[in-house]
C-alpha positions as CSV (number, residue, x, y, z in Angstrom):
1,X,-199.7,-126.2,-35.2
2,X,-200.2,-128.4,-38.2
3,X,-203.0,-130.4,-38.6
4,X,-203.7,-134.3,-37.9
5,X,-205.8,-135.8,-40.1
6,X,-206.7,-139.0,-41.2
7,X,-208.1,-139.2,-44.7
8,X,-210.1,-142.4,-46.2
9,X,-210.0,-143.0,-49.7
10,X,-212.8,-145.3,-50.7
11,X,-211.4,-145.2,-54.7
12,X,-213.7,-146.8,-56.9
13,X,-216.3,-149.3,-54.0
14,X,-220.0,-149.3,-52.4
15,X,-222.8,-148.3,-53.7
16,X,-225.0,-145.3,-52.7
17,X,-227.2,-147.1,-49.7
18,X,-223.2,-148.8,-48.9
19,X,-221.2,-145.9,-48.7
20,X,-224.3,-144.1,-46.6
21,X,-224.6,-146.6,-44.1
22,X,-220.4,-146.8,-43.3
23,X,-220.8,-142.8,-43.4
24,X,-223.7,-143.0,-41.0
25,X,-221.8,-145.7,-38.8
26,X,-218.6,-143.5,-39.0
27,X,-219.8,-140.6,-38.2
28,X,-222.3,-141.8,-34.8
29,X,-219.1,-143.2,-34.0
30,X,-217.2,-139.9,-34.2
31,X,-220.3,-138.0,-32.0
32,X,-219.8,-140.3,-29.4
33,X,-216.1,-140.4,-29.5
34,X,-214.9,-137.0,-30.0
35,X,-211.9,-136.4,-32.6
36,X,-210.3,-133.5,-30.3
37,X,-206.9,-132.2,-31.8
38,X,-207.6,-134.7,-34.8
39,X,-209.9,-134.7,-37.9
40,X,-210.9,-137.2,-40.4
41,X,-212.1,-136.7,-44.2
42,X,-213.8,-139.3,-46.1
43,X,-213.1,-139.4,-49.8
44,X,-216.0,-141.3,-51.8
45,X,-217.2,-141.7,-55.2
46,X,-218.9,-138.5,-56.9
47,X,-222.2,-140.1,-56.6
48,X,-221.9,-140.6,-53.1
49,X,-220.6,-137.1,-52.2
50,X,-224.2,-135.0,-51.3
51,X,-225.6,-137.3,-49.3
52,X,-222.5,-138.2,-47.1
53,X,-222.0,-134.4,-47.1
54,X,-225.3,-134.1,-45.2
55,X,-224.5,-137.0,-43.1
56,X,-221.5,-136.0,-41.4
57,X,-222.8,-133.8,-38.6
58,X,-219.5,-134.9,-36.2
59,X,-217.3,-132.6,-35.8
60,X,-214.1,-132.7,-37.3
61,X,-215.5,-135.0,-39.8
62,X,-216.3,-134.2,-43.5
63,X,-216.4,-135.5,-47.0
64,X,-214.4,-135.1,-49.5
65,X,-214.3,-136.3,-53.4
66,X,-211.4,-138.0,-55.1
67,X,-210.4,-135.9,-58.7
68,X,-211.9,-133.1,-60.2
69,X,-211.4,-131.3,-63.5
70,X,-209.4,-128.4,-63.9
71,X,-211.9,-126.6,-66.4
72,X,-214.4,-124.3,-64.5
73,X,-217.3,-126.2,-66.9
74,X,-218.0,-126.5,-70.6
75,X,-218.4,-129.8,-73.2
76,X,-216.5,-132.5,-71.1
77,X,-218.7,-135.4,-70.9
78,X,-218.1,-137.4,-67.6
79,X,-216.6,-135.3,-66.0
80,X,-216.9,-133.6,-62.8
81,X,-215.8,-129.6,-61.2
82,X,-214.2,-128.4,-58.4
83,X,-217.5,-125.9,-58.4
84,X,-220.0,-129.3,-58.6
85,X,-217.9,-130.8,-55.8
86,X,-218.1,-127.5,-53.5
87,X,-222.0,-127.8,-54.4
88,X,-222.5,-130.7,-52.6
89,X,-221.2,-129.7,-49.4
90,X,-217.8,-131.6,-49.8
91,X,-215.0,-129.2,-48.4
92,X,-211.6,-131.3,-50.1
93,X,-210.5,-132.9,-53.0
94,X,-207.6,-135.1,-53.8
95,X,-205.6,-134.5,-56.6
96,X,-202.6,-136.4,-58.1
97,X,-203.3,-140.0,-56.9
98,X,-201.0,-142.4,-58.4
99,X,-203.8,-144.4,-60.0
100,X,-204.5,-141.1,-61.6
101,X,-201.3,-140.4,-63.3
102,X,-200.5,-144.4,-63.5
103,X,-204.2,-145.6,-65.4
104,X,-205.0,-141.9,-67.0
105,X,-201.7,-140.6,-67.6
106,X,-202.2,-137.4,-65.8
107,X,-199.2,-135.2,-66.0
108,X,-197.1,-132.9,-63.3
109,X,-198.7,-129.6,-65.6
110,X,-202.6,-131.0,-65.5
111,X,-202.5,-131.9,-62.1
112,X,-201.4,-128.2,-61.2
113,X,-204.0,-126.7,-63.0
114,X,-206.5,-129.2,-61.2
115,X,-205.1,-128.1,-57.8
116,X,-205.8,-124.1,-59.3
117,X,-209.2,-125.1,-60.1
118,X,-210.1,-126.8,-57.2
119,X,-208.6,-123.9,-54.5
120,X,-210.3,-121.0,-56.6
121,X,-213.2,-123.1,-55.3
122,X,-212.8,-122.9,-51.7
123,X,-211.5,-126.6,-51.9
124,X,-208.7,-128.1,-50.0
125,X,-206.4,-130.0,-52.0
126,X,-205.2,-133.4,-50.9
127,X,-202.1,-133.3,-53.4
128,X,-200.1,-137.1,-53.7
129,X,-196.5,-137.4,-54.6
130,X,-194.2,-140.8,-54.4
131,X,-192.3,-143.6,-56.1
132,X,-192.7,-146.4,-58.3
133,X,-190.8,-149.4,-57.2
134,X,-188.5,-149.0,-60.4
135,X,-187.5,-145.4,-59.5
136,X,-186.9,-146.4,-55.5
137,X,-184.5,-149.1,-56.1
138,X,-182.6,-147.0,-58.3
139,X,-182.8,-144.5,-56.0
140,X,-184.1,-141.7,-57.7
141,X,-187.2,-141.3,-55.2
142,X,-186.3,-138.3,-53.8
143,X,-185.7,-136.9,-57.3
144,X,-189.5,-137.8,-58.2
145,X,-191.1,-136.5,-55.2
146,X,-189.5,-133.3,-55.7
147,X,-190.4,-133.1,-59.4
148,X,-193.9,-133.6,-58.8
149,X,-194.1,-131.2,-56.0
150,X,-192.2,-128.6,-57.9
151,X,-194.1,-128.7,-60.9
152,X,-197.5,-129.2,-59.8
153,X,-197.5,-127.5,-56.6
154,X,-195.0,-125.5,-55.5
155,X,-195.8,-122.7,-58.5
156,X,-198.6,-121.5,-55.9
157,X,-198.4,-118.5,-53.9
158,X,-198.2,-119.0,-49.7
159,X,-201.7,-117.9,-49.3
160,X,-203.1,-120.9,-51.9
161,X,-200.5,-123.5,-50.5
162,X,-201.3,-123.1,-47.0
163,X,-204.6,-124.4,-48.1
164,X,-203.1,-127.7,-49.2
165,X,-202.0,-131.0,-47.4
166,X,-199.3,-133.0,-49.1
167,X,-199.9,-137.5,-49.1
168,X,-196.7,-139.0,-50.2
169,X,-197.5,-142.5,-51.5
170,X,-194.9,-144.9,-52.3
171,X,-196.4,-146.9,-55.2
172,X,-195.0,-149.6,-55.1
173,X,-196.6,-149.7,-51.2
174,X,-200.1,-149.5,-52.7
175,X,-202.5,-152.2,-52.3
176,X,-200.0,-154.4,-52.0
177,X,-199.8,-155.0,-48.9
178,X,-196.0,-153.7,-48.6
179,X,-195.7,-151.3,-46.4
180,X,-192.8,-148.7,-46.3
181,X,-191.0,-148.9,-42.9
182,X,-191.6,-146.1,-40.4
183,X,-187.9,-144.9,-41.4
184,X,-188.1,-144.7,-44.8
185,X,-191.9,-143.1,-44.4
186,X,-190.3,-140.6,-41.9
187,X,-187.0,-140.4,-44.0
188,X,-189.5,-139.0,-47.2
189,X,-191.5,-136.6,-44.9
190,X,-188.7,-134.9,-43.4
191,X,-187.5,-134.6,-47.0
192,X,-190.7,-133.0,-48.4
193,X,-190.7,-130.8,-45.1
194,X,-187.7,-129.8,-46.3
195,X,-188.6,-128.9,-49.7
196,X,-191.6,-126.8,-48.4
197,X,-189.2,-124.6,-46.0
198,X,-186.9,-123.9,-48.7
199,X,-189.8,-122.8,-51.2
200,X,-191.9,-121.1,-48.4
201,X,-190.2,-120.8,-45.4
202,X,-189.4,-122.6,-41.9
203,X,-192.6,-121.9,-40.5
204,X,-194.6,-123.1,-43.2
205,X,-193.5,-125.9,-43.2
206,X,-193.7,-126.9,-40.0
207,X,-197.6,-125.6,-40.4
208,X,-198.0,-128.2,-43.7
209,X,-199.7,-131.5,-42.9
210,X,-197.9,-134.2,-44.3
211,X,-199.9,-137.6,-44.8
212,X,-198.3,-141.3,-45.5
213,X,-200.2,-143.4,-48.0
214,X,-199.9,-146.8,-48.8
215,X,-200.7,-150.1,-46.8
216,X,-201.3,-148.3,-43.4
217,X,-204.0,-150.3,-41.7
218,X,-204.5,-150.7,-37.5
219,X,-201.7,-152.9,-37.2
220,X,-199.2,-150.6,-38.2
221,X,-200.7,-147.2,-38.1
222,X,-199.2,-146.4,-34.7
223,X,-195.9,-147.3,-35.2
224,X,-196.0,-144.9,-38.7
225,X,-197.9,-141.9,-37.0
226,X,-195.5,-142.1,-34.1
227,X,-192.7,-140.3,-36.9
228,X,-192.7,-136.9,-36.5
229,X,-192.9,-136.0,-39.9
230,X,-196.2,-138.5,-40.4
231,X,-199.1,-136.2,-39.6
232,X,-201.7,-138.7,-40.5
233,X,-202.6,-141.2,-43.4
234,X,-204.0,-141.5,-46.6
235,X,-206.2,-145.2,-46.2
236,X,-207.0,-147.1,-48.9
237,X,-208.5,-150.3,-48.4
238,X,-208.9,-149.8,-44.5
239,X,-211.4,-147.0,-44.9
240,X,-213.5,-148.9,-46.0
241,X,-214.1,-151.5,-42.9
242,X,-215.9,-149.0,-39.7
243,X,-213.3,-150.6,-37.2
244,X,-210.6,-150.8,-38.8
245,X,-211.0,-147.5,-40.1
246,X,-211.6,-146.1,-36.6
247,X,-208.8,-148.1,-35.4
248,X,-206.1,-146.2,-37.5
249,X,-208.2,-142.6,-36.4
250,X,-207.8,-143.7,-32.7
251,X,-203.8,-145.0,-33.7
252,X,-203.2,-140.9,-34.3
């Protein structure tokens, strides 16, 4: 059974004592609801990640950071390894946001040898594929997805990729408050579902957790997870409000 998860990406907000207290919040929350047949991962800043590691004592909750490097260490000032992020307790990382290949021009071939960094570490990978609105309305989308996928994931043995979970983000969906409509989220899950079973097999694929990012907030989360393909989201702006947050988790 693949998993359901509900992953919060705080991007670039909060400060330290900020992001500890909605950690803290979330997480007595989470004790005294129990997640059951769900889990949640917070994804914060690097300077946040030790201490909201140590924080999250519910079960089925952890942290989780949101890049990494794909060198092991070295002369690269500012940045940050898969090995530093494993350090502080953190147990995922996402890789390939599309503010990350939109703002730093990160590339199908980098982003691979991210995801080979970060899962010789013991991390899971959180690896985003989707659209720009340019490339959906001239309906090369499915093209895209499968490109990225192809080329900076699907290269990895069965073993390593059963240790990934796949966010397909629509761009154009993202922080705009345009959400893609439960049949066209559904209509690109099944598609990547599809892609997965032909690279790695049926039941791989239906083992492969498949999250939908972009504009899902407690209004709508229900009516997206209800899909069958939609295995959970990717939350942006959401995750980073307790009970709207929790909302979405109890939407799953």
């Amino acid at each position: 059974m693949r998993k359901k998860i509900v992953a919060g990406n705080w991007k670039m907000n909060m400060d330290l004592n900020e992001g500890l207290a909605l950690a803290e919040g979330l997480n007595n929350h989470f004790i005294a609801n129990p997640l059951k047949d769900r889990e949640v991962i917070l994804c914060t800043p690097f300077i946040h990640l030790a201490l909201v590691s140590r924080a999250l004592t519910a079960p089925g909750v952890s942290a989780g950071a949101q890049n990494c490097n794909d060198h092991k260490s070295g002369a690269y000032t500012g940045e940050v390894s898969a090995a530093m992020i494993r350090s502080t307790g953190a147990g995922s990382v996402i890789i390939g946001h599309s503010e990350r290949r939109t703002y730093y021009g990160e590339t199908d071939e980098l982003l691979a040898s991210k995801t080979a960094e970060a899962l010789r570490n013991g991390l899971r990978v959180i690896f985003c594929c989707g659209e720009v609105l340019s490339e959906r309305e001239g309906n090369i989308h499915f093209d895209v997805v499968k490109r990225q996928l192809e080329k900076g994931l699907f290269g990895f043995s069965e073993e390593d990729f059963s240790r990934c979970i796949i966010a397909y983000e629509p761009v154009w969906a993202i922080g705009t408050g345009v959400t893609a409509s439960p049949a066209q989220a559904q209509e690109m899950h099944a598609f990547i579902r599809e892609l997965v079973e032909k690279r790695y097999g049926k039941e791989v694929a239906e083992n492969t957790t498949v999250l939908y990012g972009g504009s899902c907030k407690a209004s709508n989360a229900a009516e997206l997870f209800a899909n069958p393909d939609v295995d959970g989201g990717l939350i942006g702006g959401a995750s980073l409000v307790r009970d709207e947050f929790c909302s979405i988790v109890n939407a799953l």
